[in-house]
C-alpha positions in Angstrom: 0.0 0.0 0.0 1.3 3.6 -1.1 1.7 5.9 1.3 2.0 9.9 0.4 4.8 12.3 2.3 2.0 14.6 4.2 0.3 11.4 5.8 4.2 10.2 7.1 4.6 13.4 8.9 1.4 13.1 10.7 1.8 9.8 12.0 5.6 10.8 13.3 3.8 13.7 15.3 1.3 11.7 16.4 3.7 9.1 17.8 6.2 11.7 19.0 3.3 13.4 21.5 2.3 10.0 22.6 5.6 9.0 23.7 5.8 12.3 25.3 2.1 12.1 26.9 3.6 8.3 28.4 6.6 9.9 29.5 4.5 12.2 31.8 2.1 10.2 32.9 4.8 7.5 33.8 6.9 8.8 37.0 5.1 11.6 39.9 5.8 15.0 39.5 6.4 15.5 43.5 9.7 13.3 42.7 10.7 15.8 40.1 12.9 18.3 41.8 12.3 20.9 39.1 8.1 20.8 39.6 8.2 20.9 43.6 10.5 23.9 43.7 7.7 25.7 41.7 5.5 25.5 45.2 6.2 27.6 48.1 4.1 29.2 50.6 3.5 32.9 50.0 1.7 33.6 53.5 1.8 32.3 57.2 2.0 33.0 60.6 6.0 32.9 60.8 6.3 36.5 59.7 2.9 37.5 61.1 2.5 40.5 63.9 0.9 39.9 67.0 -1.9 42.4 67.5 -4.2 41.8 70.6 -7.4 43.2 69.9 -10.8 44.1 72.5 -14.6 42.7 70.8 -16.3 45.9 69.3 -12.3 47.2 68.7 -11.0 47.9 65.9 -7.3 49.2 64.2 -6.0 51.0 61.5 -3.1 49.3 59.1 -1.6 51.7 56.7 0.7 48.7 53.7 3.5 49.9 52.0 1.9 48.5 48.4 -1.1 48.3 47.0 -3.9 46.4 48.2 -5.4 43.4 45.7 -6.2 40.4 48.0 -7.5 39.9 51.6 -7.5 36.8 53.8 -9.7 36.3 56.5 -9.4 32.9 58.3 -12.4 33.2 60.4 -14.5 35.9 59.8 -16.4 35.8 63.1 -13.8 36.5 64.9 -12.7 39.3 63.3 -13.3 41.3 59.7 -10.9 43.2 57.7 -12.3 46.1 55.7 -10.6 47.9 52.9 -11.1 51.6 52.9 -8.5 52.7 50.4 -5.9 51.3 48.2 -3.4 51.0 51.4 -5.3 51.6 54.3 -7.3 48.6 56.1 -9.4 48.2 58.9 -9.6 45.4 61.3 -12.5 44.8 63.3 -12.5 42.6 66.7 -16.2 40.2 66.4 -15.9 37.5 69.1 -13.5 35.8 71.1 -11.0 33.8 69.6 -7.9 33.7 67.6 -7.5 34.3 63.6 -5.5 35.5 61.1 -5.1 38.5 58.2 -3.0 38.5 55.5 -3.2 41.2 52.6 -1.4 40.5 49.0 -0.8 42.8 46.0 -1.2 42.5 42.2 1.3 40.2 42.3 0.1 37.9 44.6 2.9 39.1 47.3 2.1 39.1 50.4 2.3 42.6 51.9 1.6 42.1 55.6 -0.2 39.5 57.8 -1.5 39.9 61.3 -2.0 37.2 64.2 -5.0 38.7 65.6 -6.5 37.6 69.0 -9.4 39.2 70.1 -10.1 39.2 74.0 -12.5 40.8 76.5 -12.1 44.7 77.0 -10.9 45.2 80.0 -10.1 48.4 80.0 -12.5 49.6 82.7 -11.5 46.5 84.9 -7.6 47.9 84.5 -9.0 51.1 86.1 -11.3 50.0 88.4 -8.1 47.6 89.9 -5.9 50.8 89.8 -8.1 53.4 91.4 -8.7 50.6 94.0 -5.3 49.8 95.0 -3.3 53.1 93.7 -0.3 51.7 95.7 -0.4 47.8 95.0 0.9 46.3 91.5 -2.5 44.5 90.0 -2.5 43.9 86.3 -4.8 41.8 84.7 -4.9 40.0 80.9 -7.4 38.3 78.8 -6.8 34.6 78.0 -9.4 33.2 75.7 -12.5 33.5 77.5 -11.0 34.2 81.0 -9.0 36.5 82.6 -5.8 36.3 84.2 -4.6 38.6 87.1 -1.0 39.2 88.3 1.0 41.4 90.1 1.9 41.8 93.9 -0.3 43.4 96.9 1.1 43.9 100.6 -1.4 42.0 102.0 -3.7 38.6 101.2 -6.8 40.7 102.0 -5.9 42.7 99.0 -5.7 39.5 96.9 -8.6 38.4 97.7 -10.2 41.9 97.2 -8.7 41.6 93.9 -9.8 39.0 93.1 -13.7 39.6 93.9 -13.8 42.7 91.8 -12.4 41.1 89.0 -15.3 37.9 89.2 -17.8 41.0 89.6 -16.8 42.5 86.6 -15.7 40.2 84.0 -19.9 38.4 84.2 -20.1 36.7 87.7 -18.4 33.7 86.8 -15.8 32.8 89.3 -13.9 29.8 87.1 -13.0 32.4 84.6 -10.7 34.5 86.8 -7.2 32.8 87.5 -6.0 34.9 90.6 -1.7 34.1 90.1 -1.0 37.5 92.5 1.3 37.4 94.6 1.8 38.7 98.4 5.1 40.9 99.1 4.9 39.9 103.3 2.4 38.5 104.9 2.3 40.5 108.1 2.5 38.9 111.4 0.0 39.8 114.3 1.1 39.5 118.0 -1.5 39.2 120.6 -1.3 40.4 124.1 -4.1 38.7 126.3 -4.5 39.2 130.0 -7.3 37.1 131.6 -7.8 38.2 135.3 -10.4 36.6 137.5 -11.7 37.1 140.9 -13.7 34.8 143.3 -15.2 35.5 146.8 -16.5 33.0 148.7 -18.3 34.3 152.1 -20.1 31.1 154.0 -22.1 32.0 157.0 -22.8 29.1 159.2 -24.9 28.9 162.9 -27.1 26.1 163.9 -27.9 23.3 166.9 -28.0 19.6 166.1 -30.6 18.3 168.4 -30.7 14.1 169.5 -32.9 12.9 171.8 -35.5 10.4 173.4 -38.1 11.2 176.2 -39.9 8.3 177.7 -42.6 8.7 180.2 -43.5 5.3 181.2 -44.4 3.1 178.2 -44.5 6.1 175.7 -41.1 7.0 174.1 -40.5 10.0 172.0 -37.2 10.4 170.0 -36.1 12.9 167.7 -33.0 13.9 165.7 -32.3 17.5 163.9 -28.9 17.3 161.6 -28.7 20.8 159.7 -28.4 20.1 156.4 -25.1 22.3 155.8 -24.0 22.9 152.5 -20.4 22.9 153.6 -18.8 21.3 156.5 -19.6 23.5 159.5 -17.2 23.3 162.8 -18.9 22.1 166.3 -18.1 24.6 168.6 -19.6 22.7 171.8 -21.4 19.8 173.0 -24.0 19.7 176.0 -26.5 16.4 177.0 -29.2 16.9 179.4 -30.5 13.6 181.0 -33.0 12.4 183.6 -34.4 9.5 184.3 -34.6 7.8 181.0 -34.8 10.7 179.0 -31.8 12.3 177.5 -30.9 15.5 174.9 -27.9 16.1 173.1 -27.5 19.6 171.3 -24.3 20.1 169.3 -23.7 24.1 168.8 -22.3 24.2 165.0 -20.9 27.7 163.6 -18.7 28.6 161.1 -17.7 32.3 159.0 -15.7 31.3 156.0 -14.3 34.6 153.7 -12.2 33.2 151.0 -10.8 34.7 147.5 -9.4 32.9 144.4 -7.1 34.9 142.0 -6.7 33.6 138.7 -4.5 35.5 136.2 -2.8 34.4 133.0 -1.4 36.7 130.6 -0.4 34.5 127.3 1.3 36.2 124.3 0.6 35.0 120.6 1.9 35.6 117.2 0.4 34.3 114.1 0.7 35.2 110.6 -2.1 37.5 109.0 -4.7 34.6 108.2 -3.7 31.5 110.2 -5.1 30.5 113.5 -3.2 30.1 116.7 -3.6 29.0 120.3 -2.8 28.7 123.9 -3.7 26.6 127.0 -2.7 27.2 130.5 -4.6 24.4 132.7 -4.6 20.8 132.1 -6.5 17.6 131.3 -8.6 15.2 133.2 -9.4 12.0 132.7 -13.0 11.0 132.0 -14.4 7.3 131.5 -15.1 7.2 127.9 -16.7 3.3 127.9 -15.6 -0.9 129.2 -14.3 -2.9 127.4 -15.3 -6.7 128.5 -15.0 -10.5 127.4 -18.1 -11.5 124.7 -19.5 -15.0 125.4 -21.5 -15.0 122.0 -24.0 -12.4 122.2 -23.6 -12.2 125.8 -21.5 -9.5 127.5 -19.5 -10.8 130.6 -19.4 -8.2 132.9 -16.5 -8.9 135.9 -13.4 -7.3 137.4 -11.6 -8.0 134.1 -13.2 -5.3 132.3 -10.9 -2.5 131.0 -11.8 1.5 131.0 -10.9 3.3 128.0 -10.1 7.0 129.3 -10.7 10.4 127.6 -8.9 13.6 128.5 -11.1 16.7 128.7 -8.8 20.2 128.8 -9.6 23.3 131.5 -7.6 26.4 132.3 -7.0 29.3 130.6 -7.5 29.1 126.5 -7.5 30.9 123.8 -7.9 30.7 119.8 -7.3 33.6 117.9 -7.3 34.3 114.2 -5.7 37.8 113.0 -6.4 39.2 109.0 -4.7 42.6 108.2 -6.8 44.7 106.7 -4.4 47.2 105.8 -1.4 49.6 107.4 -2.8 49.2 111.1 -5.8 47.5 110.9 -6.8 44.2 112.1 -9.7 41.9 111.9 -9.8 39.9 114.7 -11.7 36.4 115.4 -11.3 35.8 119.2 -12.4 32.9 121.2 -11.4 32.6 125.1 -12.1 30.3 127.6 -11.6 30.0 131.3 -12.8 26.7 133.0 -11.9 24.9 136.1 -13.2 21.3 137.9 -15.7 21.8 139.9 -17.7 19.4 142.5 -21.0 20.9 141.9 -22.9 18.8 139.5 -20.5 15.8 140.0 -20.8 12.3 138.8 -20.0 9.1 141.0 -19.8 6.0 138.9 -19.7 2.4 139.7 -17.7 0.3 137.0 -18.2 -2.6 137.7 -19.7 -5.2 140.5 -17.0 -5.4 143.3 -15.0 -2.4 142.0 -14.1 1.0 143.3 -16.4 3.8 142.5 -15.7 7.0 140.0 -16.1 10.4 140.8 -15.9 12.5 137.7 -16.3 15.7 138.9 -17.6 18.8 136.4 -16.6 21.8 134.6 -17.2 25.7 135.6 -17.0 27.4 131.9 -17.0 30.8 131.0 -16.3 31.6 127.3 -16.5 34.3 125.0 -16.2 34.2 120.8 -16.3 37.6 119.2 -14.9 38.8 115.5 -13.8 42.8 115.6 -12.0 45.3 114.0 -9.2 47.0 115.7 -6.2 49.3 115.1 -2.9 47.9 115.4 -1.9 49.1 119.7 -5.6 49.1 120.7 -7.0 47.5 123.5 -10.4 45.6 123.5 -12.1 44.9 126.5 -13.9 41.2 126.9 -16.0 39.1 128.7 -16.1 41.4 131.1 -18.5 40.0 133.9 -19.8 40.1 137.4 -21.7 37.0 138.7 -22.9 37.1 141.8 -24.6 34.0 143.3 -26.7 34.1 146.8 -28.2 31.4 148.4 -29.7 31.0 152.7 -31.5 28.7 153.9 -33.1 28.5 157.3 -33.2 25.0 158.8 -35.1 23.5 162.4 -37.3 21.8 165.0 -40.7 22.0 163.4 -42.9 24.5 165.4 -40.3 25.1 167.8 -38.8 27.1 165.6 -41.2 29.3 165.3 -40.8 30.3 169.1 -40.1 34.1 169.4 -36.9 33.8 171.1 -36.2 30.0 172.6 -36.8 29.4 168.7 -33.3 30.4 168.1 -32.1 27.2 170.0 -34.3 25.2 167.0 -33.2 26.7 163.9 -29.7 27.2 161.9 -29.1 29.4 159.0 -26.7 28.6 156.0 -25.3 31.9 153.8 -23.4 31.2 150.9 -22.6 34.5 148.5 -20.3 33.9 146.0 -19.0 36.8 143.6 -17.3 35.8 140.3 -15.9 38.9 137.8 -13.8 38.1 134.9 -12.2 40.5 132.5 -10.3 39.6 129.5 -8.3 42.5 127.8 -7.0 41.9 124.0 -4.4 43.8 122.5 -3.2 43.3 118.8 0.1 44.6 117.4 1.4 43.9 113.8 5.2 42.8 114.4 8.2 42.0 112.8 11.1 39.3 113.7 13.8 40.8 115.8 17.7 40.2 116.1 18.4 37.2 118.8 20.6 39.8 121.0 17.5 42.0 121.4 15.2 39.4 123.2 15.9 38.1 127.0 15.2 34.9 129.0 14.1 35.4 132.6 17.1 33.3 133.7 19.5 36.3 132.2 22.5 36.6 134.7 21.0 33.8 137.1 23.4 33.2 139.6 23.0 30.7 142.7 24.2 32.6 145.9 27.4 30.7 147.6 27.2 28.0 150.5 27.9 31.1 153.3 25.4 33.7 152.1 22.7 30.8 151.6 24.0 29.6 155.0 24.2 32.8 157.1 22.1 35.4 155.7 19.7 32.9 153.6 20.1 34.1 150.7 19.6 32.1 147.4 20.5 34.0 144.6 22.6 36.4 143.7 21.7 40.5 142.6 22.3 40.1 138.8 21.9 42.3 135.8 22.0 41.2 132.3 25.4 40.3 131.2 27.3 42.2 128.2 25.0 45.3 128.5 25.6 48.8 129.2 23.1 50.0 131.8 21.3 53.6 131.1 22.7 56.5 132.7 19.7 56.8 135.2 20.7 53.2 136.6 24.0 54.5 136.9 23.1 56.9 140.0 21.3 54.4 141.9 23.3 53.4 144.7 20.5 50.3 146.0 20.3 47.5 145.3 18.4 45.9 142.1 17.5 43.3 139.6 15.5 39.7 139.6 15.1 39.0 143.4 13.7 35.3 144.9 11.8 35.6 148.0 
């Protein structure tokens, strides 16, 4: 078959761009080094300016080219508007993050922005600063919370801090990371003087009357025992007999005045916020339950069984928490107590069959709990009380007693008048930690007195002053003598 020239040509063309279509289609273009340094990235975040931005806010970007192309990854967080060929506006939406990016004719990328709009917090910034002018509060929008730092004086300040900023970012307390810190946390020292006085005044006069009359086959006895509340002294003894009739009468008086001081004067120091405490008493020990042998569901119950013993405290105590409010002033929660055993009221317990009896005896309390607000130096002035407690009885010979003036010789009275008055005086000072060689033990200088002073004059210390110190010139004139002296 004859082929012509023209119809050669075409089918070597043909083959030539199928061979070149194969030899395209054959091995990946990504493993061409030629096609993948065509692709580059014109635009990301590496070269981007971080630009914090409020919701509502908005900033104005003047580009050094021509404006063509805008990107805007997420337009509800924020829009970019174009107002002239080089001047944009960019508007904060919601809260979030996104990203801007502006290109030219070219497709260069002119500028691109890392935008993150937050909360406006500008009126929280000056609320915190006209608040505490002289404290470092700052506070910053993370997301959808806040974030406040800085440092205060004092953890009340904190706290306050803190509270305004809950208040004003919408209520919502998990929102607010508080990450300020305190400079010094002040320290509160508490003076405490607890002073009480008792009287006791027992008045006692009475005739203990025994007897029998008999007058043939009738016998009479009789028997009067005054019923003193507190063991009254006999002050003489008469019997009157005849026949077979006899009476004793035992005269019993007493006067009793008698005072109890009780004074404690602890000293405390706890930092601004923590608690601290004292006791000056002890502890008694109180039956708390047995513990005995089991015989299946039956208890035995002998000698064998054991006590388990609880300690109740008395004395003197006090609980006191101290939060500085600021320069001088102290909120202060106070709790005192002053107890002491008392036989009134007692308890007299019998363990167990064939043992010795229990007396537990009870507690006299008086306590006061109070939360006030003092200056640093003042005093306060607690649980100041007067209890006064009166009780007489008149005791006798039924109708006899009643006689106008051999009646006397039938009847006894009991007085008891019993004062208590208790005063508790606070006093809070804000402190700081002194040097070593400014504080002083009592035993300063103690010195025992030698074997011929102890021996011939009785003396048993020495006249000391503190060692290493120079004394003040007034002390210097005084010619007697002085320091710590043991009576």
């Amino acid at each position: 078959m004859m082929t012509t020239p023209g119809i050669l040509r075409a089918s070597v063309c043909a083959a030539a761009l199928l061979a070149l279509a194969l030899g395209l289609a054959g091995p990946s273009r990504a493993s061409d080094p030629a096609a993948s340094s065509l692709i580059r990235v014109t635009a990301s975040d590496s070269g981007s300016r971080f630009v914090p931005l409020g919701i509502g806010k908005s900033i104005v970007i003047d580009l050094p080219g021509d404006i063509k192309d805008v990107l805007v990854a997420d337009p509800k967080i924020a829009n970019a508007v174009v107002r002239t060929s080089r001047r944009a506006y960019i508007i904060g939406a919601a809260v979030g993050q996104t990203n801007v990016f502006f290109f030219d004719a070219n497709g260069t990328q002119l500028a691109g922005f890392d935008i993150a709009v937050k909360r406006d917090l500008n009126g929280v910034r000056a609320a915190l600063k006209q608040m505490f002018p002289n404290s470092d509060v700052r506070i910053e929008g993370v997301g959808d919370g806040v974030i406040l730092s800085g440092s205060v004086s004092s953890q009340v300040e904190s706290q306050q801090a803190y509270d305004l900023a809950v208040r004003l970012v919408g209520g919502e307390a998990t929102k607010v990371a508080n990450a300020i810190s305190v400079n010094t946390r002040d320290q509160v020292m508490l003076k405490v003087t607890v002073a009480e006085i008792q009287r006791d005044i027992v008045k006692q006069l009475g005739i203990d009357l025994n007897g029998a009359l008999s007058n043939g086959a009738e016998n009479l006895a009789f028997s009067v025992v005054n019923p003193f509340t507190a063991a009254a002294t006999d002050i003489g003894q008469s019997t009157v007999s005849g026949g077979n009739s006899s009476v004793q009468g035992t005269l019993r008086a007493m006067e009793r005045a008698g005072v109890i001081r009780t004074l404690a004067e602890p000293t405390l120091t706890a930092i601004s916020g923590e608690s601290a405490s004292f006791l000056a008493g002890g502890e008694f020990p109180v039956p708390g339950g047995y513990t005995c042998g089991n015989a299946g569901t039956t208890l035995i119950v002998s000698t064998s069984c054991q006590i388990s013993i609880q300690f109740k405290k008395f004395g003197v105590g006090l609980n006191f928490t101290p939060v500085v409010l600021s320069e001088g002033r102290i909120s202060l929660k106070v709790m005192t107590e002053v107890s002491e055993l008392s036989n009134e009221n007692a308890i007299t317990l019998q363990p167990v069959p064939g043992g010795s009896s229990l007396t537990i005896p009870s507690i006299r309390t008086r306590r006061a709990d109070t939360t006030v607000e003092i200056p640093s130096g003042g005093s306060l002035a607690m649980a100041g009380m007067l209890q006064e407690q009166t009780r007489q009885a008149i005791n006798g010979f039924p109708g006899l007693m009643q006689l106008p003036v051999l009646g006397a010789l039938f009847r006894s009275r009991d007085y008891l008048n019993r004062q208590t008055e208790l005063a508790v005086i606070i006093t809070p000072y804000v402190v700081r930690a002194v040097a070593r060689k400014d504080l002083s033990r009592p035993d300063d200088g103690y010195a025992d007195s030698s074997d011929g002073a102890a021996v011939l004059l009785g003396r048993i210390n020495r006249i000391y002053g503190r060692p290493n110190r120079n004394e003040p010139a007034a002390t210097a004139s005084y010619r007697g003598k002085y320091g710590f002296i043991v009576d």
